[in-house]
C-alpha atoms as a printed R data frame, in Angstrom:
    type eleno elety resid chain resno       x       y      z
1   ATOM     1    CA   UNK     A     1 -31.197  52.606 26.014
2   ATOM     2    CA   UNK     A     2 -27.607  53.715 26.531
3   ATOM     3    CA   UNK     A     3 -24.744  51.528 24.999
4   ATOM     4    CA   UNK     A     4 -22.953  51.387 28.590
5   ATOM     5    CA   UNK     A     5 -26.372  50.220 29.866
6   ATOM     6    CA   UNK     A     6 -26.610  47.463 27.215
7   ATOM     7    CA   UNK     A     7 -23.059  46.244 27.680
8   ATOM     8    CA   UNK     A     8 -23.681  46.017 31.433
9   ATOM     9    CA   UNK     A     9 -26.571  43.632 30.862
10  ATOM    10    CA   UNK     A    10 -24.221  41.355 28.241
11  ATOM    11    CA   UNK     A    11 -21.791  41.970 30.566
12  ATOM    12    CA   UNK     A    12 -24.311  40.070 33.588
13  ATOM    13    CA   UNK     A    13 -25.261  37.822 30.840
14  ATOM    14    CA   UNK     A    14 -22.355  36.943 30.403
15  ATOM    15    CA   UNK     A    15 -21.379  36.265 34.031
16  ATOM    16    CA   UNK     A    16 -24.388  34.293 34.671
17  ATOM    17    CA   UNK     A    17 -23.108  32.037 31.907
18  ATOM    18    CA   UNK     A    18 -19.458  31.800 33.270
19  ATOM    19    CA   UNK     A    19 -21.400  30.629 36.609
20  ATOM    20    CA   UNK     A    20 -23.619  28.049 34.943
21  ATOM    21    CA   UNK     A    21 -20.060  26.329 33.276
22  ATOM    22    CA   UNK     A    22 -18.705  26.308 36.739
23  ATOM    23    CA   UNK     A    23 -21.499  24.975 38.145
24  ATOM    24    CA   UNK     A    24 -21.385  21.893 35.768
25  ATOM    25    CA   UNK     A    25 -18.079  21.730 36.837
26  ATOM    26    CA   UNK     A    26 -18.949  21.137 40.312
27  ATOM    27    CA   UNK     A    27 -21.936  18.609 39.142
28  ATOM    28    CA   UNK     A    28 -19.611  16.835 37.063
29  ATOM    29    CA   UNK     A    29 -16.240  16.573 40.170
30  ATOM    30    CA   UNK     A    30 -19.187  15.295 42.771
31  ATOM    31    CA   UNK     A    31 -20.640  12.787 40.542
32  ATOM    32    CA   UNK     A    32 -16.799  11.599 39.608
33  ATOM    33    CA   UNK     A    33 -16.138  11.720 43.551
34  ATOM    34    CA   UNK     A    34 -18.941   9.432 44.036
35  ATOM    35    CA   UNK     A    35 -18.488   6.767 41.769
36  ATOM    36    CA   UNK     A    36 -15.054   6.837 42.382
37  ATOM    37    CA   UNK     A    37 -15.816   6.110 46.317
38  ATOM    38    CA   UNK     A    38 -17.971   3.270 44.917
39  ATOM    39    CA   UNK     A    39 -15.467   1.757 42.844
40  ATOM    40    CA   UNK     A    40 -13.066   1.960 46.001
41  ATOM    41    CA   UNK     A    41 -15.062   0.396 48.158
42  ATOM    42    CA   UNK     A    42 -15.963  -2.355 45.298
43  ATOM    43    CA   UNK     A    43 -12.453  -3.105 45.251
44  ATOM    44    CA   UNK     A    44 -11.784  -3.180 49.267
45  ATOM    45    CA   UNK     A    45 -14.306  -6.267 49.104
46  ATOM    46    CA   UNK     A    46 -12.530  -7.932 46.103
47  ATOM    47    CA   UNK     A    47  -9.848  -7.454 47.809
48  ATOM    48    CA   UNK     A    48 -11.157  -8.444 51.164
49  ATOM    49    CA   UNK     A    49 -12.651 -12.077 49.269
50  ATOM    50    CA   UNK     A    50  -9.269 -12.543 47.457
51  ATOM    51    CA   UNK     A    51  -7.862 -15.458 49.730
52  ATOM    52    CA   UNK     A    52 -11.630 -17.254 48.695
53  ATOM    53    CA   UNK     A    53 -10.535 -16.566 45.181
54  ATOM    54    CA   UNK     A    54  -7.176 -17.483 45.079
55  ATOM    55    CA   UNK     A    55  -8.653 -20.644 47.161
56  ATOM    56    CA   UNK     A    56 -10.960 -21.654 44.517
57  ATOM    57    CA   UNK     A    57  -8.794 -21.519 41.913
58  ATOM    58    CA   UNK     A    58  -6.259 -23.552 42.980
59  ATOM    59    CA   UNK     A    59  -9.149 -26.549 44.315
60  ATOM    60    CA   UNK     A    60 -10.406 -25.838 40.194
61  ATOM    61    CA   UNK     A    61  -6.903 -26.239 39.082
62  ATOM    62    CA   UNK     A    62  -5.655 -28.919 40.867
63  ATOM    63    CA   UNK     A    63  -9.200 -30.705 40.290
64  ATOM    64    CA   UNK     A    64  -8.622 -30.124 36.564
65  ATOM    65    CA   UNK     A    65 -11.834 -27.989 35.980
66  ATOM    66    CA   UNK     A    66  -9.769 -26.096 34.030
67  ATOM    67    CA   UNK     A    67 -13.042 -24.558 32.302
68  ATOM    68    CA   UNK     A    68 -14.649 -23.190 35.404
69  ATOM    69    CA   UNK     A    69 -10.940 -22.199 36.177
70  ATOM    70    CA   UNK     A    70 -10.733 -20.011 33.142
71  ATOM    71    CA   UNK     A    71 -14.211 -18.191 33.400
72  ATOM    72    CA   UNK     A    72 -13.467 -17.561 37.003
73  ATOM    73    CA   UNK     A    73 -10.271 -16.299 36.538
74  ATOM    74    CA   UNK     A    74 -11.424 -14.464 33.473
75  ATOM    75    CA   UNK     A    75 -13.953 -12.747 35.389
76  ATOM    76    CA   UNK     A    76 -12.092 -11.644 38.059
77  ATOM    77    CA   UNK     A    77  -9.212 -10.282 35.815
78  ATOM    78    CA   UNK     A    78 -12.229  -7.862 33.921
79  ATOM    79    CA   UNK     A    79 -14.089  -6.780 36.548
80  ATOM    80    CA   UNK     A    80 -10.304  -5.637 38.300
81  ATOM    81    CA   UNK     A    81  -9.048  -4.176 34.835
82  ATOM    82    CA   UNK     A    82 -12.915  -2.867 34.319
83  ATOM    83    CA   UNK     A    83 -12.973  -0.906 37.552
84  ATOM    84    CA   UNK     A    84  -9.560   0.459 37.638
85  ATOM    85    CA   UNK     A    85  -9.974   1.758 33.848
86  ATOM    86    CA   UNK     A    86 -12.951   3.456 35.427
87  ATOM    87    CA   UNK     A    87 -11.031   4.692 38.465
88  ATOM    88    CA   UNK     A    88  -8.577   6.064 36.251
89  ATOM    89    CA   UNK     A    89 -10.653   7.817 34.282
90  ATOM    90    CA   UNK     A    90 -12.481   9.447 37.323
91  ATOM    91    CA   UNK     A    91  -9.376  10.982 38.783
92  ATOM    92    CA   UNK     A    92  -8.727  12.351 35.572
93  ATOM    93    CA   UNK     A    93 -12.170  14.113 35.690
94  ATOM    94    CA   UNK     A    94 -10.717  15.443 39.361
95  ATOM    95    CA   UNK     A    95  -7.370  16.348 37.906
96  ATOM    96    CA   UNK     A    96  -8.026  19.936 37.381
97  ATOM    97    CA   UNK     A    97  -6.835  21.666 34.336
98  ATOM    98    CA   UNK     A    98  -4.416  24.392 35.282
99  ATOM    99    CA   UNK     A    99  -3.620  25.405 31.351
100 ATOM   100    CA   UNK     A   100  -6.270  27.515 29.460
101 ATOM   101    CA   UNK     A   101  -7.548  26.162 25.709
102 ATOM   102    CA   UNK     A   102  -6.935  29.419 24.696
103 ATOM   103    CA   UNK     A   103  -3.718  31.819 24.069
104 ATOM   104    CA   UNK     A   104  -5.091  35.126 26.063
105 ATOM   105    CA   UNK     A   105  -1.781  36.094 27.700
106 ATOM   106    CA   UNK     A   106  -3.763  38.112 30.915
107 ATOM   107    CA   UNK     A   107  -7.218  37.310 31.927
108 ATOM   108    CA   UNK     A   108  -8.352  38.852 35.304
109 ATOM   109    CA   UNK     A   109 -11.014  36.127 35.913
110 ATOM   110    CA   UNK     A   110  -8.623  33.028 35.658
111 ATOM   111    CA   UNK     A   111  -7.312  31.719 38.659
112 ATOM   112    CA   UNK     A   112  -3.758  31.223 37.539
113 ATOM   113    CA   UNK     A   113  -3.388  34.996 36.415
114 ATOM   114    CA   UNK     A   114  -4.818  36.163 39.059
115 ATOM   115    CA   UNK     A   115  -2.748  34.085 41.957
116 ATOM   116    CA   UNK     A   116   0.861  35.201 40.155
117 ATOM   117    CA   UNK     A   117  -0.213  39.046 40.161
118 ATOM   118    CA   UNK     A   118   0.888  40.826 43.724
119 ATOM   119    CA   UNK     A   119  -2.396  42.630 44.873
120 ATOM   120    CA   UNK     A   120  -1.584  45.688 44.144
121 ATOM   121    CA   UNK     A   121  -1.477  44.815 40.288
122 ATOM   122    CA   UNK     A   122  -4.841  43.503 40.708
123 ATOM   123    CA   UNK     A   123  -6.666  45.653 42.348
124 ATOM   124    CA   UNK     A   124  -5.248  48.123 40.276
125 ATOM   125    CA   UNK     A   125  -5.708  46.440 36.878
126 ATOM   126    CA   UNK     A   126  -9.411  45.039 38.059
127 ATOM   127    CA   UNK     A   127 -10.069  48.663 38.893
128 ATOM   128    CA   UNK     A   128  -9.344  49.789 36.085
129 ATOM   129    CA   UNK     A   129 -11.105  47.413 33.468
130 ATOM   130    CA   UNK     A   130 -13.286  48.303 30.566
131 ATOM   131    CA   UNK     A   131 -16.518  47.030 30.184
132 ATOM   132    CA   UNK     A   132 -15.372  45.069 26.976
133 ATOM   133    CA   UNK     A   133 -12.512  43.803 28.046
134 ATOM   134    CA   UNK     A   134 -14.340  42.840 30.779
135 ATOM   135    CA   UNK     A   135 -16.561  41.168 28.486
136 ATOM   136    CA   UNK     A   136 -13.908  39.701 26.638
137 ATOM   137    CA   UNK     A   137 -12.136  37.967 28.984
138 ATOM   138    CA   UNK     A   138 -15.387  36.727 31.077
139 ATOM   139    CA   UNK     A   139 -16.249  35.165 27.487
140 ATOM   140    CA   UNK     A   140 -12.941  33.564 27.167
141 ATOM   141    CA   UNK     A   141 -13.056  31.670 30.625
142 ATOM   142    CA   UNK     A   142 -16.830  31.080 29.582
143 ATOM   143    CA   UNK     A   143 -14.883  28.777 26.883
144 ATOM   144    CA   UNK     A   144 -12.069  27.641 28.802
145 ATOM   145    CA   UNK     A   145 -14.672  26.299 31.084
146 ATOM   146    CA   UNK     A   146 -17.153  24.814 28.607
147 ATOM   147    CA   UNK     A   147 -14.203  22.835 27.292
148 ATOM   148    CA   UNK     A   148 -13.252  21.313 30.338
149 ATOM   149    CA   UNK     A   149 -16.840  20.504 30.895
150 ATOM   150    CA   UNK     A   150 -17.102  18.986 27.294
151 ATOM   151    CA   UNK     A   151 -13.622  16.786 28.194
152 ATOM   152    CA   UNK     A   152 -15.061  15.699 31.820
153 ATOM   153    CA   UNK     A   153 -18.380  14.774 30.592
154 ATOM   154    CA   UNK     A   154 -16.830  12.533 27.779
155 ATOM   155    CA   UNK     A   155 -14.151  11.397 30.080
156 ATOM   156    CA   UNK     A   156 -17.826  10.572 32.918
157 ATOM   157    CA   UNK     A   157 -19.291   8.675 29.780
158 ATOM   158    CA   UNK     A   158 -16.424   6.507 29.209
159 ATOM   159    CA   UNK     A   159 -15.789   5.610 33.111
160 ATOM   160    CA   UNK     A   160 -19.570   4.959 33.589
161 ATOM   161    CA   UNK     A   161 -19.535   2.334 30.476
162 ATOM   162    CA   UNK     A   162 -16.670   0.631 31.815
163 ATOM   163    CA   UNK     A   163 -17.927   0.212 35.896
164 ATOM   164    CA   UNK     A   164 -21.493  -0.382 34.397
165 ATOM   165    CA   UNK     A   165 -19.758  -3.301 32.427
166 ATOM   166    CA   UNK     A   166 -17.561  -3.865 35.916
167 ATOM   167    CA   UNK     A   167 -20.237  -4.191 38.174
168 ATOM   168    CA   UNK     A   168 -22.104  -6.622 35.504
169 ATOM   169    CA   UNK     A   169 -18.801  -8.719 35.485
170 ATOM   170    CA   UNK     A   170 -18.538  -8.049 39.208
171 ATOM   171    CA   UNK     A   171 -22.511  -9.658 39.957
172 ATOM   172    CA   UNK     A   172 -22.132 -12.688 37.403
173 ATOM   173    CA   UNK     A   173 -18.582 -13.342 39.244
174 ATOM   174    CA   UNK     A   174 -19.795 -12.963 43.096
175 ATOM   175    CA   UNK     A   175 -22.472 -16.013 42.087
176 ATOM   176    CA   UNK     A   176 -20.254 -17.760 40.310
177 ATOM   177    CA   UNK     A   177 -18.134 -18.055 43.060
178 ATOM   178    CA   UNK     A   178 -20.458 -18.828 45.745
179 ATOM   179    CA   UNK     A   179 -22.394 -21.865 43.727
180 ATOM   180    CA   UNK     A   180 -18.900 -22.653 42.729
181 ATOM   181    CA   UNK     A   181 -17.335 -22.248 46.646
182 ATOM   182    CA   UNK     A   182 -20.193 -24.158 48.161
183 ATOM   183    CA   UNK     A   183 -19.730 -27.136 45.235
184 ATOM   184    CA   UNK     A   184 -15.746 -27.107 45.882
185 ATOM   185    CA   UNK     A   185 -14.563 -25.658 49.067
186 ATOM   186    CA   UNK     A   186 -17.233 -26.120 51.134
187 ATOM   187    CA   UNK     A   187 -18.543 -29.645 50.277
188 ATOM   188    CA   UNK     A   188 -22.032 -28.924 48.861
């Protein structure tokens, strides 16, 4: 087997591994895009039930429950603070990363490089590529990539603990409210 030969098939290895990063990439932005819609629409509702809220505290208050007051009003404050933290740390997921980890000057296959180059350059310097530089600089975004998989999966484990602890809050506050509504508001 010829050395070119064998540096073609690293070289398709090597692609094929670029492609599998990027794909997590993609997994890891749709799953971010839907919990974030989630967490959106969560919040339209709050917000939606906020005069029933706001209603129920001040009946509490002025009734001098001040103990249901406080877990009601503690409640709402975490499940808000819960899902925005979330929310926050799902747009940072989305938030692309323009800046490579590494300190290769030139690389052909990254997006940035590539975009500031007039086509001429490109074609001309793509063209003219070496199978190990080639090689090289696939491997390099291979990296890039893998770290900003690494960061948006930690960044996806950290959102999902705080809306799974939201949503918890979120449930425990909705019947709360409603036993709470019906005993106060309402006249149950």
């Amino acid at each position: 087997m010829s050395t070119t030969k064998e540096k073609l098939n690293v070289l398709e290895i090597a692609e094929h591994n670029l492609d599998r990063t990027i794909n997590w990439i993609s997994i890891i932005d749709s799953k971010a895009l839907f919990m974030l819609t989630l967490i959106l629409a969560l919040l339209g509702y709050i917000f939606t039930k906020f005069d029933t809220s706001i209603n129920l505290l001040f009946t509490l208050y002025n009734n001098q429950k001040n103990i249901l007051f406080a877990i009601i009003l503690t409640l709402l404050i975490v499940e808000m603070i819960g899902f925005i933290v979330s929310a926050v740390y799902l747009i940072l997921i989305i938030y692309p990363k323009r800046l490579p980890y590494t300190q290769q000057n030139v690389s052909l296959f990254f997006y940035e490089t590539i975009s500031k180059m007039p086509i001429v350059n490109f074609s001309k310097d793509f063209s003219s590529l070496k199978i190990n530089k080639a090689l090289e600089q696939i491997n390099d975004q291979t990296y890039n990539n893998a770290k900003v998989v690494k960061n948006k999966f930690d960044q996806l484990s950290i959102s999902i603990k705080w809306f799974s602890f939201s949503l918890a809050t979120f449930f425990i506050y909705m019947v709360v409210q409603a036993i709470l509504t019906k005993i106060y508001l309402v006249g149950g």
